[in-house]
Rosetta silent file (secondary structure, phi, psi, omega in degrees, C-alpha in Angstrom):
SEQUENCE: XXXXXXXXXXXXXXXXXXXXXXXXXXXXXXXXXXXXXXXXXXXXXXXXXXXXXXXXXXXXXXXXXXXXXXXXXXXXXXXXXXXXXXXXXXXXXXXXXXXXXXXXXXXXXXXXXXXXXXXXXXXXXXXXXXXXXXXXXXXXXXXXXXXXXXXXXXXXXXXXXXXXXXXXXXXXXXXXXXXXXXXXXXXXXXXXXXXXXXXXXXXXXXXXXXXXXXXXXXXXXXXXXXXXXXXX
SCORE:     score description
SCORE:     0.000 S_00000001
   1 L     0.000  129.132 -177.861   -4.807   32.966   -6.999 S_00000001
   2 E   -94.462  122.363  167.721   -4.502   29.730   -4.696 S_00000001
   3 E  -129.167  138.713 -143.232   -3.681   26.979   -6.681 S_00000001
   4 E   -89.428  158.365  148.177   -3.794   23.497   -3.756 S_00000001
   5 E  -101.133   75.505 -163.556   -1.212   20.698   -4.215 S_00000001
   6 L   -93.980  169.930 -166.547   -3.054   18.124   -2.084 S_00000001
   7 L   -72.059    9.192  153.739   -1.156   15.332   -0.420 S_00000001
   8 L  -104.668    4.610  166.562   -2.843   12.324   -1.813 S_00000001
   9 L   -75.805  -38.155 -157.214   -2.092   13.633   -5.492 S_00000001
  10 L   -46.072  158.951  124.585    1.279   13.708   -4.576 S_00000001
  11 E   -29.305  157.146  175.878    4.504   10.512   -6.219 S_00000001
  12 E   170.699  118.925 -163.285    4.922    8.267   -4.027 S_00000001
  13 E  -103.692   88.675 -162.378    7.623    5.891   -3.407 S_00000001
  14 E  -118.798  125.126  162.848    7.916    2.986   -1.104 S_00000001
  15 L  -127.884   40.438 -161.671   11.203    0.924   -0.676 S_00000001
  16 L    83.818  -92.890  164.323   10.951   -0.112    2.443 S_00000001
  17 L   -63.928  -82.274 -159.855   13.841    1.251    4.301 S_00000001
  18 L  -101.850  149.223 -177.288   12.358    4.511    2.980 S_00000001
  19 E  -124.089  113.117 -175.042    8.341    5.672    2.411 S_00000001
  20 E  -103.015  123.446  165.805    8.704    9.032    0.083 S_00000001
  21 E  -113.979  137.833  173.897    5.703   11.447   -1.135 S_00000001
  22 E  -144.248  114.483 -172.440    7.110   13.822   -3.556 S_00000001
  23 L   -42.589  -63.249 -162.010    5.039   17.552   -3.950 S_00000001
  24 L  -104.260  170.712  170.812    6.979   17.599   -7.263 S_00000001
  25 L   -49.991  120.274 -178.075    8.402   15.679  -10.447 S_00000001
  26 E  -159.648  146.881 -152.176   11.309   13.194   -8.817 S_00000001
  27 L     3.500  -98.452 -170.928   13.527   10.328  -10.020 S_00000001
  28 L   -79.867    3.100  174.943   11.049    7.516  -11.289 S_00000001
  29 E   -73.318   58.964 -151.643    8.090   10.148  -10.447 S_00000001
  30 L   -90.132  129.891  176.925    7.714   11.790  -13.494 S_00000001
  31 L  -153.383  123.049 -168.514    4.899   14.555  -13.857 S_00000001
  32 L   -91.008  -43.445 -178.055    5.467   17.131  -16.451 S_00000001
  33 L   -45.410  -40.399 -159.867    2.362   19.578  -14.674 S_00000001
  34 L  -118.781   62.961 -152.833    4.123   19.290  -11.396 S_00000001
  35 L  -105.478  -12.848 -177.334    7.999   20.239  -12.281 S_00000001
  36 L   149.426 -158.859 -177.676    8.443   22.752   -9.383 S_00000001
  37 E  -168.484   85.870  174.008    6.938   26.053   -8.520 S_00000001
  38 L   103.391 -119.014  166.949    9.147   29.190   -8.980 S_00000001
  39 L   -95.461    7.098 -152.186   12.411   28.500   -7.776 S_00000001
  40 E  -103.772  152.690  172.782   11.057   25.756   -5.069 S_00000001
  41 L  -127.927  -65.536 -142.310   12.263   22.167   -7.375 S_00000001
  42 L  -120.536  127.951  139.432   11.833   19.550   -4.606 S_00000001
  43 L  -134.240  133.513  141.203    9.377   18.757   -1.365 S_00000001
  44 E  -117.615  134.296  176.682    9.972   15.160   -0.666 S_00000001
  45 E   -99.269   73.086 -159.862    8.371   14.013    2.599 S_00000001
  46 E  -108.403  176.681  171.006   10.394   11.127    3.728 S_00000001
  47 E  -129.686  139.939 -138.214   10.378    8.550    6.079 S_00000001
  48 E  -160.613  122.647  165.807   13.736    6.618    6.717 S_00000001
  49 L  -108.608  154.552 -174.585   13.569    3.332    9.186 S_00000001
  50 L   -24.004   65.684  148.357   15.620    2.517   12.037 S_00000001
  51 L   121.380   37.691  168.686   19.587    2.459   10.851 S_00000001
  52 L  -116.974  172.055  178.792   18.794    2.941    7.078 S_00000001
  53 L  -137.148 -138.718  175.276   19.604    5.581    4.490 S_00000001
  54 L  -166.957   99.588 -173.534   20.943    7.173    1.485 S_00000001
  55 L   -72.946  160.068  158.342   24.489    6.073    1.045 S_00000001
  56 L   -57.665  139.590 -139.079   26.707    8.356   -0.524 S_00000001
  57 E  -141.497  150.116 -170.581   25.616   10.218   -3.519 S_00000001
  58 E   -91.790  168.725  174.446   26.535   13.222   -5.601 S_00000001
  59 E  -151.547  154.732  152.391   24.260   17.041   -5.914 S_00000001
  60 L  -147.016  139.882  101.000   25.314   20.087   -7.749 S_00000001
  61 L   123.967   52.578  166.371   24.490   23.396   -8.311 S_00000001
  62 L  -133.072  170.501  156.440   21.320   23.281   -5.957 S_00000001
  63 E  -108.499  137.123 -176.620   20.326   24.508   -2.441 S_00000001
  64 E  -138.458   97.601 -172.205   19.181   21.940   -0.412 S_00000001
  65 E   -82.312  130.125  159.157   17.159   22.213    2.870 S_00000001
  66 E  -108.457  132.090  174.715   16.557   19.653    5.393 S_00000001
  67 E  -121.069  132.242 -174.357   13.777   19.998    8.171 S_00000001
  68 E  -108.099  139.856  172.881   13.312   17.016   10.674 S_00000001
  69 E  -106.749  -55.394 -154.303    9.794   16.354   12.024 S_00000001
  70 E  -142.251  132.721  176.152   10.322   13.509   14.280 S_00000001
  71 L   110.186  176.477  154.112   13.837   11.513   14.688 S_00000001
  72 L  -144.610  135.702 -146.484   17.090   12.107   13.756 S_00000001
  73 E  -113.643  141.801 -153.252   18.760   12.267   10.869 S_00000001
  74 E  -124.876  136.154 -150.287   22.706   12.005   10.815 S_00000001
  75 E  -142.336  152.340 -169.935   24.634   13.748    7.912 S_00000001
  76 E  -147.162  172.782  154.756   28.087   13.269    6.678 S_00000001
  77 E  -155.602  162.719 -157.079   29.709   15.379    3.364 S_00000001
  78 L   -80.904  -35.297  156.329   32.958   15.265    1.122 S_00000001
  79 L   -28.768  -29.701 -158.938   33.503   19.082    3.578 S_00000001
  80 L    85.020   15.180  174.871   33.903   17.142    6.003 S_00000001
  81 L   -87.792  109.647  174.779   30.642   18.200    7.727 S_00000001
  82 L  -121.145  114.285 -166.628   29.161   15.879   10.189 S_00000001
  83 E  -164.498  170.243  162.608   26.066   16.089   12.594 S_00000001
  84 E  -105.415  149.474 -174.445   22.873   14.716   13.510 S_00000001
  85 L   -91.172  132.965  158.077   19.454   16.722   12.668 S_00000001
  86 L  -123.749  162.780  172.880   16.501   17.321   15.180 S_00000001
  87 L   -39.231   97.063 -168.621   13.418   18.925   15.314 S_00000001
  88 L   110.226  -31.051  149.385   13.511   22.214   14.941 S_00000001
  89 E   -64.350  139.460 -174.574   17.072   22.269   13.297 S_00000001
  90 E  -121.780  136.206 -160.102   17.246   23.347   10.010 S_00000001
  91 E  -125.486  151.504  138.135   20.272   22.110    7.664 S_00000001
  92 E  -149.679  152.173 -154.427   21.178   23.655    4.468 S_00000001
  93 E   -99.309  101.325  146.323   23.769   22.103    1.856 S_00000001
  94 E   -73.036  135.583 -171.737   24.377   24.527   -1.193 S_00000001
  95 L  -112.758    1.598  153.704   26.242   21.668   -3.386 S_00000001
  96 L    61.778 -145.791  170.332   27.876   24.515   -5.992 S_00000001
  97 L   -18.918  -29.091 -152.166   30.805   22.713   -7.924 S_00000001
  98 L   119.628  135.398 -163.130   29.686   19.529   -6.461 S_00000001
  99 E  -150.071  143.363  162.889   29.491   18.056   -3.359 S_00000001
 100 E   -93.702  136.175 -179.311   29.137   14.351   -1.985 S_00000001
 101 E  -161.544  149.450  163.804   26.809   13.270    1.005 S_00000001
 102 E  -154.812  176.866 -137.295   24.761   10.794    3.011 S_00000001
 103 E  -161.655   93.646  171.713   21.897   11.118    5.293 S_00000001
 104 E  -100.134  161.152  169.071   21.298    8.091    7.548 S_00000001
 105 E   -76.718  116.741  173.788   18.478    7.513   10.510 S_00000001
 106 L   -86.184   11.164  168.623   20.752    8.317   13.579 S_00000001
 107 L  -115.867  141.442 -177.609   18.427    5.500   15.805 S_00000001
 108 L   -91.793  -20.336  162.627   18.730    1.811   15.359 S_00000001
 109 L   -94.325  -36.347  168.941   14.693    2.180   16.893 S_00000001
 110 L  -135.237  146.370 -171.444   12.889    4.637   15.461 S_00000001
 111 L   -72.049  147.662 -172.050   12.231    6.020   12.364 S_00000001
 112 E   -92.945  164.424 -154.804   13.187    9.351   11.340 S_00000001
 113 E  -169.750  112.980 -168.710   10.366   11.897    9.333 S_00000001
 114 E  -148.531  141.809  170.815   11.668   14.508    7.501 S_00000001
 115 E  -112.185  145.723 -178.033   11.135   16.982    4.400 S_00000001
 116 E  -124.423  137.779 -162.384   14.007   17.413    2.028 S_00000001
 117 E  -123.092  124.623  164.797   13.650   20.973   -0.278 S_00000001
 118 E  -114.202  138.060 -159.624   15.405   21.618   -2.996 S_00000001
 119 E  -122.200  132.494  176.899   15.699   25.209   -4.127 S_00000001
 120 L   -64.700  143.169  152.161   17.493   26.596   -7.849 S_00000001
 121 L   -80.872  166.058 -162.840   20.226   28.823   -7.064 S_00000001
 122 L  -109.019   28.774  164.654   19.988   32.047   -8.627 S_00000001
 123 L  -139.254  102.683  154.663   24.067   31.538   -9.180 S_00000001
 124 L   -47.065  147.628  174.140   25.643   28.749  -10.877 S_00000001
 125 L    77.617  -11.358 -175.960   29.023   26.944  -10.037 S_00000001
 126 L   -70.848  122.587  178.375   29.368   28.503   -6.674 S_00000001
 127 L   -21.219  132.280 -163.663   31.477   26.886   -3.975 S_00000001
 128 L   -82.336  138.943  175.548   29.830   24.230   -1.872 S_00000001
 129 E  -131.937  170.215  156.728   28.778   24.845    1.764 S_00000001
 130 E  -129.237  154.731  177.756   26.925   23.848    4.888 S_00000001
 131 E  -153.430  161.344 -163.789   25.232   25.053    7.374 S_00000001
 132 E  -147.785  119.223 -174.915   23.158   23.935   10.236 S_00000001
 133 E  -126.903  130.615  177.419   21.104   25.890   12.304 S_00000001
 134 E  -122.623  119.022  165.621   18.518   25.373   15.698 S_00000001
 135 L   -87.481   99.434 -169.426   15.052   27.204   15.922 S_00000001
 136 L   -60.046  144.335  167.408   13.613   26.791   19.224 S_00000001
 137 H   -30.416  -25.418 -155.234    9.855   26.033   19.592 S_00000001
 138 H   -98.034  -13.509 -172.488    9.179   29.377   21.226 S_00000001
 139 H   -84.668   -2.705 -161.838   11.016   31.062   18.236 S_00000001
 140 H  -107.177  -39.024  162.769    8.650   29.038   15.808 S_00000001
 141 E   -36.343  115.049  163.617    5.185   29.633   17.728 S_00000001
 142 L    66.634  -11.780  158.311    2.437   31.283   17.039 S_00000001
 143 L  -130.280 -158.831 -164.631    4.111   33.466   14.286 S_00000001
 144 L  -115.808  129.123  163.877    6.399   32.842   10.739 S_00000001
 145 E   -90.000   96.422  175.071   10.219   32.136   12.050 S_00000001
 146 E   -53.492   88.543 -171.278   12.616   33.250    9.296 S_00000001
 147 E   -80.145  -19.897  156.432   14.897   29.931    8.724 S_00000001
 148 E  -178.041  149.451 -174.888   16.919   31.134    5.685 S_00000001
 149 E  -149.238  168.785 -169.024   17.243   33.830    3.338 S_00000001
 150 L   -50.632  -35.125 -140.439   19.475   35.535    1.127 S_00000001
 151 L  -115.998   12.538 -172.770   21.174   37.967    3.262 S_00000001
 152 L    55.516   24.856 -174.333   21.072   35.585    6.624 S_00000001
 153 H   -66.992  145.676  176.118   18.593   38.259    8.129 S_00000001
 154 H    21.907   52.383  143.329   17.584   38.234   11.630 S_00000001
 155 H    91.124  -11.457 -178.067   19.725   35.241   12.292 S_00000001
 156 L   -68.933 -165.967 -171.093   18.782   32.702    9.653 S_00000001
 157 E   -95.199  145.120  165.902   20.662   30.360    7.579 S_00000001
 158 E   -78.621  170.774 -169.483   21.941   31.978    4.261 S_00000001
 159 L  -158.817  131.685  178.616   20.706   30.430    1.029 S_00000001
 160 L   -83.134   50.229 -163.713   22.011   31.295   -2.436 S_00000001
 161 L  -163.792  132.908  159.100   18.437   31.813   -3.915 S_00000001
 162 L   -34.141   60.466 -156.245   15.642   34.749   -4.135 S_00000001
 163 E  -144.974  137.554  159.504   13.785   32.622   -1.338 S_00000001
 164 E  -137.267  145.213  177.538   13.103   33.646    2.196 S_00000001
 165 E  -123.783  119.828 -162.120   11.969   30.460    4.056 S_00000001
 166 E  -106.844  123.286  161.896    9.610   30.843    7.399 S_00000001
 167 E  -111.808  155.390  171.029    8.503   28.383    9.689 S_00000001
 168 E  -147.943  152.611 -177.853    5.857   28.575   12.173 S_00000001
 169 E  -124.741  100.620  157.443    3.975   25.918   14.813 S_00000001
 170 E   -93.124  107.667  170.332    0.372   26.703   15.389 S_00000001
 171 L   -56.318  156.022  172.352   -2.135   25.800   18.056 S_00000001
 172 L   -50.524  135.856  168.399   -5.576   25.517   17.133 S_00000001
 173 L    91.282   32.395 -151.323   -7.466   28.890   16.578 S_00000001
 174 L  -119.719  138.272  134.317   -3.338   30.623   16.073 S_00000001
 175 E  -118.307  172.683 -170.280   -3.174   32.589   12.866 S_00000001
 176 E  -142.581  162.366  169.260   -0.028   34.355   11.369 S_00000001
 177 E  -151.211  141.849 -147.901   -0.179   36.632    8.204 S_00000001
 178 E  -150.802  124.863 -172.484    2.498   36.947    6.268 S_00000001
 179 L  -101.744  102.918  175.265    2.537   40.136    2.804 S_00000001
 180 L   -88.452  119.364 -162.305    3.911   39.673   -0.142 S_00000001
 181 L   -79.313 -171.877  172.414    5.655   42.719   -2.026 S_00000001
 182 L   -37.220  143.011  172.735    4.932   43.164   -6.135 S_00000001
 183 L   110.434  -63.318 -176.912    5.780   40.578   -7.546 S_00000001
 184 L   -73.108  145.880  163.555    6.581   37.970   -5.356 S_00000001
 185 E  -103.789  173.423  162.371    4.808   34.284   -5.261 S_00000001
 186 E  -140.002  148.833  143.243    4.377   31.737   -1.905 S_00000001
 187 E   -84.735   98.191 -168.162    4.493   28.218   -1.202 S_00000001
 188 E  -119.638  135.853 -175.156    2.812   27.257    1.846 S_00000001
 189 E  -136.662  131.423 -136.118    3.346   23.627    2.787 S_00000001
 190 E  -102.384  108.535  153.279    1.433   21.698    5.594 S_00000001
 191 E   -87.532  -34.610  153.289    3.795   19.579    7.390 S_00000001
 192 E  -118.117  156.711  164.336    1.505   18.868   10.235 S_00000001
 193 L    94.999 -143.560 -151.860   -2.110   19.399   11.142 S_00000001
 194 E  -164.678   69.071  179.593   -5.175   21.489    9.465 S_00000001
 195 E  -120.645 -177.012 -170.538   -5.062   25.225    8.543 S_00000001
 196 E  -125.725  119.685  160.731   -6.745   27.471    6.549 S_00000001
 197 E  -132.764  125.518  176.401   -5.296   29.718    4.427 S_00000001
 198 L    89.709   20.201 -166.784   -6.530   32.739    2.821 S_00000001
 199 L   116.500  -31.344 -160.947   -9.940   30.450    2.904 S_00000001
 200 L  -100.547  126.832 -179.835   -8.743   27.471    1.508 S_00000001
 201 E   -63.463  141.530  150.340   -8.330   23.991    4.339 S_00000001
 202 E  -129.977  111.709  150.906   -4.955   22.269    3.959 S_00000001
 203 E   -36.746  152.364  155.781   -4.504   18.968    5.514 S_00000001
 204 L   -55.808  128.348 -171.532   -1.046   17.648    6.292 S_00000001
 205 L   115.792  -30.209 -178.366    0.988   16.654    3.214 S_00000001
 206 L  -107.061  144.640 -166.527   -0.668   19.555    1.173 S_00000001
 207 E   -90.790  171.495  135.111    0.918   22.352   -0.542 S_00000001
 208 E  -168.893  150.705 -175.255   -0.229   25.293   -2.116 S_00000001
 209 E  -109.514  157.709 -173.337    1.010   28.174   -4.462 S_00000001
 210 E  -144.865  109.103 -163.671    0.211   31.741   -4.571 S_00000001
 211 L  -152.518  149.800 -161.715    0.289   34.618   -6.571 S_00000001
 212 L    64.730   72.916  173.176   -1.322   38.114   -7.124 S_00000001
 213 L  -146.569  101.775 -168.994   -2.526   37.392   -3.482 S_00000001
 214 L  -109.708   50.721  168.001   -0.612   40.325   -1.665 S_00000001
 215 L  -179.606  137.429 -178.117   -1.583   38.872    1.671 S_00000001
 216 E  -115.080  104.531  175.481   -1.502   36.179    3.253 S_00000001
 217 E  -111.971  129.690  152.290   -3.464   34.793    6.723 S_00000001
 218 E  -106.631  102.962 -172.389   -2.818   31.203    7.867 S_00000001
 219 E   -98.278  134.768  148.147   -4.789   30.064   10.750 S_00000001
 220 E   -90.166  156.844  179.927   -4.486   26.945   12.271 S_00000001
 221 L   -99.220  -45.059  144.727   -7.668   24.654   12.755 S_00000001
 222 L  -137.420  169.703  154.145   -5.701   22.190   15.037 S_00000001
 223 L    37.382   43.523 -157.074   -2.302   21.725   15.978 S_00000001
 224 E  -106.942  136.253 -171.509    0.029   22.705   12.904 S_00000001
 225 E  -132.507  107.074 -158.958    3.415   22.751   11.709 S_00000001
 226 E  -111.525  164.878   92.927    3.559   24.968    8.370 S_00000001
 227 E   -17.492   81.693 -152.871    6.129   26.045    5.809 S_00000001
 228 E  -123.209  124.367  172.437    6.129   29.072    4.305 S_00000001
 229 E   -97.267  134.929 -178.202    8.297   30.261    0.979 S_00000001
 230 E  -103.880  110.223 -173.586    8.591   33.649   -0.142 S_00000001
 231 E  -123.112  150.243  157.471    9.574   33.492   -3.973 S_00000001
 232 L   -62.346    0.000    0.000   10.649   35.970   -7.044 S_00000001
């Protein structure tokens, strides 16, 4: 069963400094239908202009992935963790106990375009960490690029959550298929582009979740930069 999340359904938040779409229920976005989707909490889609932010602010007892589309995004935390984000870098925060951070536009010119993920840990209270990782284009191409998972397998980031998280960048006419054992759900989330999956079009911006579907093909239609979650 596909069921679509499309991107013009989505919250959506404009302050200015930042232009927000949020897949799920978030701060003044309230949607009781749309509350998460497994263990997935959070897709926010943001957009952050030229030398603005999110000053520092508290998290706890989540996982929290950042993926940069276009820009870069500059990160600071009570660790003592500091760095700027690019394309193709993948960040993730577990914030345990509690953790403090902010997450500025590292250009004074251009705006920065980013998704921020928030994932349930499947362990409360656990010490807070970061980690920062970069997945080259060629590793992300034309197939699904593991970007974090429990167990850090084949090189990813670890993540404190039943989740394995894939990325992939498809040219038109590119498909990847990706099997899901008993059990298991997906997320698939359209960051750029047009694909089709398992039959169903997704535009950029739209989600969709999926279960008792124990396969999965995603073809792109043009140009595409997908998401893909593997959930319990």
């Amino acid at each position: 069963m596909l069921t679509v999340r499309h991107a013009a359904a989505r919250g959506h938040a404009d302050h200015g400094w930042l232009d927000s779409y949020h897949t799920f229920s978030f701060a003044s976005y309230h949607d009781p239908s749309h509350m998460g989707f497994r263990a997935l909490r959070v897709i926010n889609e943001d957009r952050v202009q030229p030398g603005q932010g999110f000053g520092t602010h508290p998290h706890r007892d989540m996982e929290i992935l950042s993926y940069v589309l276009a820009g870069g995004l500059q990160h600071r935390d009570s660790l003592g963790s500091g760095s700027v984000i690019h394309p193709g870098d993948v960040q993730r925060m577990s914030a345990g106990t509690g953790i403090l951070h902010s997450e500025f536009n590292a250009s004074k010119e251009q705006p920065v375009h980013f998704l921020q993920i928030w994932i349930q840990p499947r362990t409360l209270g656990i010490s807070p960490s970061y980690e920062q990782k970069h997945f080259p284009t060629e590793e992300r191409s034309g197939g699904l690029c593991l970007v974090a998972s429990p167990e850090a397998e084949q090189g990813s980031l670890r993540i404190h959550a039943d989740v394995a998280v894939f990325a992939a960048l498809l040219a038109a006419g590119q498909g990847v298929e990706h099997t899901l054992a008993a059990g298991r759900h997906a997320w698939v989330q359209v960051a750029r582009g047009t694909v089709r999956v398992n039959g169903v079009e997704l535009q950029a911006g739209d989600g969709v979740a999926v279960s008792q579907e124990p396969h999965l093909r995603i073809e792109g239609l043009v140009a595409a930069e997908i998401l893909l979650f593997d959930l319990a």
